[in-house]
Every structure is written in C-alpha cells, then in structure tokens.
N, C-alpha and C positions, 0 to 999 in steps of 0.2 A: 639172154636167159638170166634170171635169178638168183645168186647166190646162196646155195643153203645157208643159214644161220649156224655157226658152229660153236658147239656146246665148248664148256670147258673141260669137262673131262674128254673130250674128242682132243681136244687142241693138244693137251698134257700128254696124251699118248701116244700121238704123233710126232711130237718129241720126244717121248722116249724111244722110238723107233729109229732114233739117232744115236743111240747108245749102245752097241748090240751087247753091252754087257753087265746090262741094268737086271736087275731082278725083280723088278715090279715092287720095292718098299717103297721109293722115293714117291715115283706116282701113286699108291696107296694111302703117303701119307697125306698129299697136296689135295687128292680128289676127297679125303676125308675131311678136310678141313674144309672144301667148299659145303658137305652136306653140313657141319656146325654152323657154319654162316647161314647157313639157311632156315635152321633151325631159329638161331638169333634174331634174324632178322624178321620172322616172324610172329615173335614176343616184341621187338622193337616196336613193332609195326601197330602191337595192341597194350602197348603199356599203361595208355590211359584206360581201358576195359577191363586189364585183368592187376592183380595185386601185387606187383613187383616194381611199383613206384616206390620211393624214398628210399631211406636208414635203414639197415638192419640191425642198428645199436650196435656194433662193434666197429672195432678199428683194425688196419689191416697193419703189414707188417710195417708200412711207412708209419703210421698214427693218422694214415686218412681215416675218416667216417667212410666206410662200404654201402655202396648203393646196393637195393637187393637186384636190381638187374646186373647190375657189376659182378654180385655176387652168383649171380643163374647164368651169366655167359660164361664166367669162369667154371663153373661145374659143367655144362653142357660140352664146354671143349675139350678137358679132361676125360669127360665119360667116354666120348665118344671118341676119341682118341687110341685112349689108352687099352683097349681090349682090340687091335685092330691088327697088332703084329709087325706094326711098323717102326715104334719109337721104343729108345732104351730107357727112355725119362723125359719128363715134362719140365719144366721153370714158367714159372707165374708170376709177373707183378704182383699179384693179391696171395703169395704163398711164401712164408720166408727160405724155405728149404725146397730141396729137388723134389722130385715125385717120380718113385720107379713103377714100373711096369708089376702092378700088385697078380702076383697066380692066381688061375691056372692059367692068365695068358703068358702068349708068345712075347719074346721080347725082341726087336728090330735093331736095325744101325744107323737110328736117325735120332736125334734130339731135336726135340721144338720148344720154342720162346715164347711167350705169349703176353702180348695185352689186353687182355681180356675184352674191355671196353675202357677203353682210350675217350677221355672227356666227359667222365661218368658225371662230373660236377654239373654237366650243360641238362639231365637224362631231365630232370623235372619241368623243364622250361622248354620242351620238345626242340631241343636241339640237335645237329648234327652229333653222332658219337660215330667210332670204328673200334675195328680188331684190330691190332698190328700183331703179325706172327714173322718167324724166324726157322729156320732148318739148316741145324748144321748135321754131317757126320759124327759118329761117333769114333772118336779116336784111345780111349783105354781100352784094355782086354775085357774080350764079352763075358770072362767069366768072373768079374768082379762086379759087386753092385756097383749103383751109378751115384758116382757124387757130384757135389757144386763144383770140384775144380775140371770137371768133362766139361763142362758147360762155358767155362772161361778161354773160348778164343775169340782170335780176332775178325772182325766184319769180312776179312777180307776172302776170311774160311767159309761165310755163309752157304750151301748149297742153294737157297731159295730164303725169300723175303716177300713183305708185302704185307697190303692193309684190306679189311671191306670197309665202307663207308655206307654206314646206314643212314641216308637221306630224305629226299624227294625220289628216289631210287634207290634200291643196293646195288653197289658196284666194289668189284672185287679187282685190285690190283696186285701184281705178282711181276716177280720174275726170277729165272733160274739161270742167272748170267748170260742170258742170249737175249738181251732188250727187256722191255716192258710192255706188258699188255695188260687192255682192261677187259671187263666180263661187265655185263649189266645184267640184274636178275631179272626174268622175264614171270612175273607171278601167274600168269595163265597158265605156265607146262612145269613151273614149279625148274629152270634151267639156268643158269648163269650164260648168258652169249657171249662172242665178242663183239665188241662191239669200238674197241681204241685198240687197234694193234699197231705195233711200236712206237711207242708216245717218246715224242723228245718233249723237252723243257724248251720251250722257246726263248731262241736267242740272237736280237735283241726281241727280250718278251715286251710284256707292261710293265711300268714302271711302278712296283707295288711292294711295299714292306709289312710284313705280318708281324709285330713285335707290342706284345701287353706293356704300353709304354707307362702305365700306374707305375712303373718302378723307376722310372730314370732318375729318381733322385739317388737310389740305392746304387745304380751302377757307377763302374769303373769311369776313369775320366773318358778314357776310347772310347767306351760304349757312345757316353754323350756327345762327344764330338761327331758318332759316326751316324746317330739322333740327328742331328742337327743337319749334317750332308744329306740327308735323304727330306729332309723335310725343306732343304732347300735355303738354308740359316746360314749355310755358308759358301766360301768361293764361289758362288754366283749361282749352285747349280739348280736346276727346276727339279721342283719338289715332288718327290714319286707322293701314290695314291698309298693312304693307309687302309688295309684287310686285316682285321683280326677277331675271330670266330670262340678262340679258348678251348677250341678242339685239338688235337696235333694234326691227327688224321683229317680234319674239313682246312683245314689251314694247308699245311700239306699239297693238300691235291688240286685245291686253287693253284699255290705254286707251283707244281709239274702241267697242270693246263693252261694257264697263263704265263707265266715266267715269275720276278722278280725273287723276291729273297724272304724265306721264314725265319727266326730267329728266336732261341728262349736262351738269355744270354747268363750267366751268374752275375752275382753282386758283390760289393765289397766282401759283404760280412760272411756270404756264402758262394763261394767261387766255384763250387762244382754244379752249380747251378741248381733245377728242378729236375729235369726231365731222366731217365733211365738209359744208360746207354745199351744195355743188351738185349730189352723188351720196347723199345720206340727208336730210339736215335740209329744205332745200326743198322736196324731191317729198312728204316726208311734211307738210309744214308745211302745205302746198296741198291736202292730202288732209283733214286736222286743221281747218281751215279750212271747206271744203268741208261736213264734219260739224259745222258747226257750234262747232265747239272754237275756239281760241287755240293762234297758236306764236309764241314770244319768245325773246329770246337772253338774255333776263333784265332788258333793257331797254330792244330796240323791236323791231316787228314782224320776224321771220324773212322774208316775200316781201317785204320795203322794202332790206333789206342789197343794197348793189350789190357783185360780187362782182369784188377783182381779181387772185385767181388760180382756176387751175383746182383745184387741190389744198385751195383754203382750210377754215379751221376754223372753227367758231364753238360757244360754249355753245348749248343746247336745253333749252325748256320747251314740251314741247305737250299738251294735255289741256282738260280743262274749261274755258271761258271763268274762272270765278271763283278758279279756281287759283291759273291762270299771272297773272291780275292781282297776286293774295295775292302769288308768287313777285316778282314786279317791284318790291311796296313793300318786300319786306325785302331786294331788294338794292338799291334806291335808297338807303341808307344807304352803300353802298359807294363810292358816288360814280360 
C-alpha cells in the first residue's frame, strides 16, 4: 500500500510529540514560517508578470542596492510572523537593528534570523534565490524589551535552522537537531511534502568545489594553494569539478546533495570575508552539521564563533567532513 504523503506541518508535530513539555511556540513559529514561504514563493514564481523586479533605489544596511523582491520577502516574513505569538523579536539581514513584537500582540520565547532572499543579485536573471532562517530561544528576562545582544549567541544554541530554495521547485530544508529533512512544495494542494528525509552529505560525495574564483588573485597565499589542489595543480591530485551558482542557498544544497565543499573565503584586504554569520553561515553551518558535513571559517568550528555583532562576517567552508578538514590545513599556513 501507498504511503500517504506527509505534510510538513504533520511531520513538525509529530515531533513535537516528543517533547511533552513543549507549549506549541516552537511548532507555531516553524509552521508559520513554512506559510511565508509560500507566500514568497509564489511572487518568485511570478516575478516576471507582476512589479517586483529590480532596485527599489535604496541601500540597505550593508550599502547593498535592495531588490524590491528582497525587499517584499522581507516584509512578508516580518508581517506574518510577528502577530503570531511566537517570537520575542525578529533580526534581518535588510534591518540594521532588532525588531520587537510591535502591540497589541503577544510576545513569545523564540527569536528568529532571517535572510530574507539570499542571492537577491541572481532575481533579474531568473536565478535560483532562498530564505535562510534561524530560531533560537530566548534567553534575557521577558519583561525587558528585546535587544541586539539576545540575538548574539552561538550556532551551537540554534533551536532550529534552515533554508527554502526557490527553484525549478520550492523545497524547504530544516532541521531541529534530530537530522535534516526536505519538504518539496506541491502547487496543486498549495502543501510542502516530504520528500528527503534524513539527508546526509555524501561521503565520499563528488568531487566538486563551489568557490567564485574571480577573486584568487585577492586571497590569502592558503587560499591559492588550496585553489590549485582542487583543481589538480598540484601533488599529483585529480582535479575536482567546478559548481558555482552566486547563490549561497543553490550552492549549498548542491553541496548537502552531492558532496564536495562550498566556500566564500575572505581576502587579504578583507579577512572577515562577505557572507553573514548569524543570517547565512550558522543556520546553514547547523544544517551542514546535522547532515553530517563540516562548517569551518577556515580555522575553527562555524557554531563555536561567539558572535559580537548582529551584522557580523565571517569566511565559510561547509561540505564534506574531509574537505573542509583539507581546507583548514592549507590555511593553517596562514597563520
């Protein structure tokens, strides 16, 4: 007989039936956050029909240019969020400062992370983008408002992580430290399935490196040397395949489904690299983790960094366990 297809909000609940001492925020916040993807994902879906293509002429708190979808997924997560009774406060790559629980709502014991739309630069050229979100607890007294330094623990605190990837499909990955699973969106009954339950990182996967190599002139000497090992330049080794999308989240999930190693490394000039460690690098580090993988900043564990801003950066290696090890001895020469 046939397996019924199981919903994601079925599966989250089920799990919480492991907890008998859960109060229903956590799964309130997680199942809420799959109806924003849904929402997202079908503005993604019509971006070239309706007006949320390009610039919206400002810059956000990095000095990016805001895409206006960038800018509608970040509202859309917010709204619908924030009135739900779940969370004590928001943090936003596109917000420089926290976001409390504005009255007459409820205020919850959850804090959530968000990347709004991760790879918003690719949205004009119909490229792969995602969410990546984050849920930790809250840890200061509920009867203070909520600031930036709630928001400042480490990976290792996450209660729940994970990315959607708006594709050739939506598929929604998570996990709440008991493995990884995927959800694929089924647009006929408007439902996330599962459809990847407990994804490992294959190992040995493909032999594949995701790294925007436009920069190797700018990296560290390690970087180039460890360039060159994968490409097969040096000690004899055969040369892995290059993957690289400009996405985190489509880069990413190549990596957890096929193996090998993603990396956004810094540079001389700029050593904390690009990427965000408490709105991208964490949630996925935890995810990466979770499947079994390795995440490194090049030289110690990604959920060990204590973080002390909200905006912070840090390099990123996450893939294969034997990878990102290889990665850490050719930049240990770096000092």
């Amino acid at each position: 007989m046939e397996q019924e297809p199981l919903a994601v909000e079925t599966f989250i609940t089920e799990q919480e039936r492991e907890h008998p001492e859960a109060t229903g925020a956590f799964t309130g916040a997680l199942t809420t956050l799959c109806l924003a993807a849904k929402v997202i994902s079908s503005s993604v879906n019509q971006a070239g029909l309706v007006d949320i293509l390009g610039k919206t002429g400002r810059r956000n708190v990095h000095g990016e240019n805001v895409k206006k979808l960038d800018e509608y997924a970040n509202d859309v997560i917010i709204a619908t969020l924030q009135r739900r009774g779940h969370l004590a406060g928001i943090a936003s790559e596109e917000v420089e400062d926290v976001l409390a629980i504005p009255e007459p709502y409820q205020v919850g014991p959850y804090l959530l992370l968000i990347d709004p739309l991760d790879g918003s630069s690719n949205i004009d050229a119909n490229i792969s983008v995602g969410t990546i979100f984050s849920i930790h607890r809250r840890l200061g007294p509920p009867d203070r408002d909520i600031q930036a330094e709630d928001f400042l623990q480490r990976g290792t605190a996450q209660c729940a992580a994970g990315y959607v990837l708006y594709g050739s499909s939506t598929m929604l990955v998570f996990t709440t430290g008991a493995g990884v699973h995927g959800f694929t969106l089924d647009p006929s009954i408007g439902e996330f399935l599962l459809s990847h339950r407990d994804m490992k990182i294959p190992s040995p996967g493909k032999r594949i490196y995701s790294v925007n190599e436009g920069y190797f002139m700018k990296w560290t000497e390690g970087q180039q040397r460890l360039m060159r090992w994968f490409r097969g330049e040096e000690d004899g080794n055969e040369a892995f395949s290059a993957r690289y999308v400009g996405s985190m989240v489509a880069d990413f999930h190549r990596t957890l489904l096929y193996g090998g190693i993603f990396m956004y490394p810094g540079t001389r000039e700029k050593p904390e690299g690009k990427l965000r460690l408490m709105y991208e690098v964490a949630p996925l580090s935890f995810v990466c983790e979770q499947a079994g993988g390795s995440a490194s900043d090049g030289h110690q564990r990604i959920l060990d960094i204590q973080p002390t801003e909200l905006h912070q950066r840090v390099p990123a290696y996450l893939g294969a366990t034997e990878h990102v090890e290889l990665a850490e001895q050719f930049l240990a020469a770096d000092g």
